[in-house]
C-alpha positions in Angstrom: 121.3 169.4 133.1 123.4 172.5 131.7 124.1 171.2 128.7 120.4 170.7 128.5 120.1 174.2 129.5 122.9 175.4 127.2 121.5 173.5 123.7 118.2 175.3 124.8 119.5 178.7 125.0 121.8 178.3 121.7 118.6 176.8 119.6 116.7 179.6 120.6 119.2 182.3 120.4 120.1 181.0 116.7 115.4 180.8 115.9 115.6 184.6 117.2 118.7 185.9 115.4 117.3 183.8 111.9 114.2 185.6 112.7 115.5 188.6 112.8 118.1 188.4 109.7 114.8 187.1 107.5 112.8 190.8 109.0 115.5 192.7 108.3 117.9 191.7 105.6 115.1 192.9 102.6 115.8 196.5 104.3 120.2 195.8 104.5 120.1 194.4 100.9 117.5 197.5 99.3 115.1 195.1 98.0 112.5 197.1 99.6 113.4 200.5 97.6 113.6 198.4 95.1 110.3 197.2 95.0 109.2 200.6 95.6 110.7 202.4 92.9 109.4 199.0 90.5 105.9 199.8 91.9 106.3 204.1 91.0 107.3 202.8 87.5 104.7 200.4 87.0 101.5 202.0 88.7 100.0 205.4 86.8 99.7 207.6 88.8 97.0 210.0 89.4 97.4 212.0 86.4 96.9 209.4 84.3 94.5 207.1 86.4 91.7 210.3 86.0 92.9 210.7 81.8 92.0 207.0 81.8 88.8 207.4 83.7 87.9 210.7 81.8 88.5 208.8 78.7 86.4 206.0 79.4 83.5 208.3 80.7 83.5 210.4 77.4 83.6 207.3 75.4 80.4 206.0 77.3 78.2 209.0 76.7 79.4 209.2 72.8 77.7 205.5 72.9 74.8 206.4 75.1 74.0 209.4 72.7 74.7 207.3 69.2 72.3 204.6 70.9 69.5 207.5 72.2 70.0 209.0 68.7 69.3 205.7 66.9 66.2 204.9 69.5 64.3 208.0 68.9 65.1 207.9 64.9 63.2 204.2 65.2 60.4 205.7 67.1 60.0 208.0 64.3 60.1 205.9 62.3 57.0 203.0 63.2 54.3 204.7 61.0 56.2 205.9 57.7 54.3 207.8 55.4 52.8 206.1 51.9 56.2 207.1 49.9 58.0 205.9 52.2 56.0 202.2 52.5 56.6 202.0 48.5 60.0 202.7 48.5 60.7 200.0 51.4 58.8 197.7 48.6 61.3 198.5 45.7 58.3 199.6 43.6 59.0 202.2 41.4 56.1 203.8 41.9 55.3 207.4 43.1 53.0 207.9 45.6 50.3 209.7 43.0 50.5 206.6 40.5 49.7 204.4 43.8 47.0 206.2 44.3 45.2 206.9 41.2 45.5 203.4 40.1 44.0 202.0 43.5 41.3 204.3 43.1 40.8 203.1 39.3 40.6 199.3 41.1 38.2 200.1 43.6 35.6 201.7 41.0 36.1 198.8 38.8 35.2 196.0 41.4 32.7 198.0 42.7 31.1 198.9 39.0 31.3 195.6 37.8 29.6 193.8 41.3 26.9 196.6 41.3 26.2 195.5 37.1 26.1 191.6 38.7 22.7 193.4 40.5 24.2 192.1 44.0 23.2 195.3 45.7 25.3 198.4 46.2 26.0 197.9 49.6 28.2 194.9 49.0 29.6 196.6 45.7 30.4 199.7 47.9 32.3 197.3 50.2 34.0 195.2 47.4 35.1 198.4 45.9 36.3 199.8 49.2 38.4 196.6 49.9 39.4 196.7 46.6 41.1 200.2 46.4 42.0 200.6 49.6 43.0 197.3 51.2 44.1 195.1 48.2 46.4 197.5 47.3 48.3 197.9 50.7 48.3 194.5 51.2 50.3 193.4 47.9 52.5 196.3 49.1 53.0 194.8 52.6 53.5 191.7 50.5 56.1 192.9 48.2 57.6 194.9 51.1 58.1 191.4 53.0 59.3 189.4 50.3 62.2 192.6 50.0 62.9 192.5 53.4 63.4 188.2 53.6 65.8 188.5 50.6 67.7 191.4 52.3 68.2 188.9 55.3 69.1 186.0 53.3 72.5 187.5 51.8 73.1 190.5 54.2 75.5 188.3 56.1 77.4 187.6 53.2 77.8 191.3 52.4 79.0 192.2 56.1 81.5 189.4 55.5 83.1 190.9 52.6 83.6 194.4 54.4 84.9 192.8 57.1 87.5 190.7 55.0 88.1 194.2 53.0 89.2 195.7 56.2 91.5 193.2 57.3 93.1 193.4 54.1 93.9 197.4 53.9 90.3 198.4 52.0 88.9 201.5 53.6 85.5 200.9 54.9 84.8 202.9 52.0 85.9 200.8 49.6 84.5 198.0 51.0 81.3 199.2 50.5 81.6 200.3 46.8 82.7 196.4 46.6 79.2 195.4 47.5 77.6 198.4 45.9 78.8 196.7 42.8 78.9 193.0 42.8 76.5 192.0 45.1 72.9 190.8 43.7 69.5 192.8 44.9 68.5 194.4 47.2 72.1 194.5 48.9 73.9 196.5 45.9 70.4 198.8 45.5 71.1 199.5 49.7 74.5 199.8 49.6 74.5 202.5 46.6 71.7 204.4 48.0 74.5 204.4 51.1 77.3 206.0 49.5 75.0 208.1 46.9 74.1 210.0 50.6 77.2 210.2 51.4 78.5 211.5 48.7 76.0 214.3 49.1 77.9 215.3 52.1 76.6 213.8 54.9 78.8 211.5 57.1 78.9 207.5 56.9 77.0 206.9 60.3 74.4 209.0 59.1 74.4 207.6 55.9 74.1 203.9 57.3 71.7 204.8 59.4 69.5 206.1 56.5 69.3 202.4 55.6 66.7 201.6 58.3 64.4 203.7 56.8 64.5 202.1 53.6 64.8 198.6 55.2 63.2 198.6 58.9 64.7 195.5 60.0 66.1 195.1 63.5 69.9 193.5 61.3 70.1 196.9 60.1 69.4 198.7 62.7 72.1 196.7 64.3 74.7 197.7 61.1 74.1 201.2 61.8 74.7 201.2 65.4 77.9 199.4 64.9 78.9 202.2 62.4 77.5 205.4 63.9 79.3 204.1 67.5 82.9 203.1 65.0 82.5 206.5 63.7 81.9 208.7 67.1 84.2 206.5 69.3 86.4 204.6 67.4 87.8 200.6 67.6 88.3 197.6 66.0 85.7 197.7 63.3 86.3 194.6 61.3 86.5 193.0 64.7 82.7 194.4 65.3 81.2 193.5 62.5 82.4 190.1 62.3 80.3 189.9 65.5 77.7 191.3 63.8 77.8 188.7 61.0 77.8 185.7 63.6 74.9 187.4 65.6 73.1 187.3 62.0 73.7 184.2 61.3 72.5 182.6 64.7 69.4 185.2 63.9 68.9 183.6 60.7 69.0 180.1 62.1 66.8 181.0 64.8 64.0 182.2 62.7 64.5 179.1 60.4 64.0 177.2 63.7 60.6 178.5 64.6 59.2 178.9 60.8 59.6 174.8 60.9 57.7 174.7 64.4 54.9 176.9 63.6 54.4 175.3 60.4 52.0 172.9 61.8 49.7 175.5 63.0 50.5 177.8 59.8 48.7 175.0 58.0 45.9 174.3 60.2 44.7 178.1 60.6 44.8 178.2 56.5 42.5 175.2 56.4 40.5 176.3 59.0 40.4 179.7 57.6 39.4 178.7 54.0 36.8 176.3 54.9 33.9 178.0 55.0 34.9 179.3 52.0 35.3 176.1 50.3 31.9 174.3 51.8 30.4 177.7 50.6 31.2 177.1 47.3 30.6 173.8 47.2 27.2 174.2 48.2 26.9 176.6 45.5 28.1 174.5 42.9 25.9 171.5 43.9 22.4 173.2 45.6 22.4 177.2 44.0 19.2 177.8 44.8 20.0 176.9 48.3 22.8 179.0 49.2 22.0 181.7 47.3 19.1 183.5 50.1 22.8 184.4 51.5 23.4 187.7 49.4 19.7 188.1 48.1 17.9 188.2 50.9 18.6 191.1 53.5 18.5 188.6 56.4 21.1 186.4 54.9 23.4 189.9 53.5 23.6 190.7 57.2 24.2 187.0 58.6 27.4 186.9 55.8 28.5 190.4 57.0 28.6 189.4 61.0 30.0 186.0 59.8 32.7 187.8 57.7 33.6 189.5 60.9 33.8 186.7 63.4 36.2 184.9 60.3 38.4 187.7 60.3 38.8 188.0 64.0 39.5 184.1 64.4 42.1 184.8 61.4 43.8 187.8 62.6 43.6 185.8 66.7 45.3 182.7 64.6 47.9 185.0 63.1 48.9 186.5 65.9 49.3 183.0 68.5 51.8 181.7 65.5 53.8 184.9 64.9 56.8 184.6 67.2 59.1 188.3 67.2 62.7 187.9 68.5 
């Protein structure tokens, strides 16, 4: 029974004193001071933890203000003047020419359907839609076609900055690249870029000037990734290789939905021109039939109020199949 009692007390004394050695040897051996003074090395201290935090907070606000900058620009920006409109078409046109040769148009059509003894209300609106709308509408057209040709290579000019960066060019540089060897519209856009800033004003600036010749939400996004480069700094060729990718899937994704709304891009056309087409071949086959439509008042007013009705189920039509992303 005491050497029961005896093996008891030693295991426990020997737990306790292990127990103890494993609380208090890190304090004998200094590993605790050394820890400490590892951590004081390591760890900024508060100094530097507010330079960082001040840092980060004035980098913020240059964003936020190169972002509210670029936002109210675009706002500005949604109803451009006539000049403007022509220049986003790559006409060279001034805005007088425009004018005076829509205005020659309009008196044309509406001289030459007044001499067909139709009436002169439908030559006044003939002529009207003749010199005013025709006109803006093979502008809107030519402005369009522009803009899809912009987007089909603008990747590929982003790309070549981006390798002329990580090959020493300055951004500069890079840009005189494309301003020279690139086809239209890029090199047109890229000139008129370093023409401005060669006048003096400074490259965000300048980049962002090429929204208002192109208002298209990829170069919107190019100037943004500039202006905020230029203010704040960072990896730029890292950026806009982002930029390109984001393009790209952009690109793909409006390829995606052209080939899904083709189906009911066709069937509004047909629907749209088939009154149209039974009209004249009605005309063609039975003239005397048909043609009570524009000589007799009754008729004039039933092919005005059904020219309406066509044009609402058009514009309706356009606007279920037109998908902005």
């Amino acid at each position: 029974m005491d050497k029961q009692m005896l093996a008891i007390v030693l295991l426990a004394t020997f737990c306790a004193g292990a127990f103890a050695w494993v609380l208090i040897y890190p304090y004998l051996s200094g590993e605790k001071e050394a820890e400490k003074r590892m951590m004081s090395v390591t760890r900024p201290g508060v100094p530097a933890l507010k330079a960082q935090s001040r840092a980060v907070r004035t980098r913020r606000e240059q964003v936020e203000s190169s972002l509210k900058e670029i936002e109210d620009r675009n706002k500005r920006n949604r109803s451009p003047p006539l000049h403007v409109r022509i220049t986003q078409a790559g006409v060279p046109w001034t805005k007088r020419q425009f004018i005076i040769g829509s205005a020659i148009l309009g008196l044309v059509v509406a001289a030459t359907v007044f001499f067909l003894d139709v009436g002169p209300l439908p030559a006044l609106g003939l002529g009207f839609a003749a010199g005013f709308g025709l006109p803006r509408w093979v502008l809107s057209y030519l402005k369009r076609r522009r803009e899809n040709m912009f987007l089909q290579r603008f990747p590929d000019a982003i790309d070549v900055v981006v390798r002329g960066i990580k090959s020493g060019l300055p951004l500069g540089d890079s840009l005189r690249v494309i301003a020279t060897d690139s086809p239209e519209p890029i090199r047109t856009e890229f000139r008129n870029i370093l023409e401005t800033q060669s006048v003096g004003l400074p490259l965000g600036e300048a980049c962002a000037k090429l929204f208002e010749r192109m208002p298209l939400a990829e170069a919107n996004f190019f100037a943004i990734v500039i202006a905020i480069q230029q203010k704040s700094g960072g990896n730029l060729s890292e950026a806009l290789g982002n930029l390109s990718k984001v393009l790209r899937d952009r690109k793909k994704m409006k390829g995606k939905i052209k080939a899904m709304s083709t189906e009911a891009t066709a069937s509004a056309a047909i629907i749209g021109a088939l009154p149209i087409a039974v009209m004249a071949v009605v005309y063609l086959t039975s003239p005397d039939y048909i043609t009570l439509l524009w000589t007799d008042r009754r008729g004039q007013m039933m092919l005005a109020a059904s020219a309406v009705w066509m044009s609402i189920g058009i514009f309706v039509m356009k606007k279920m199949i037109n998908f902005d992303f």
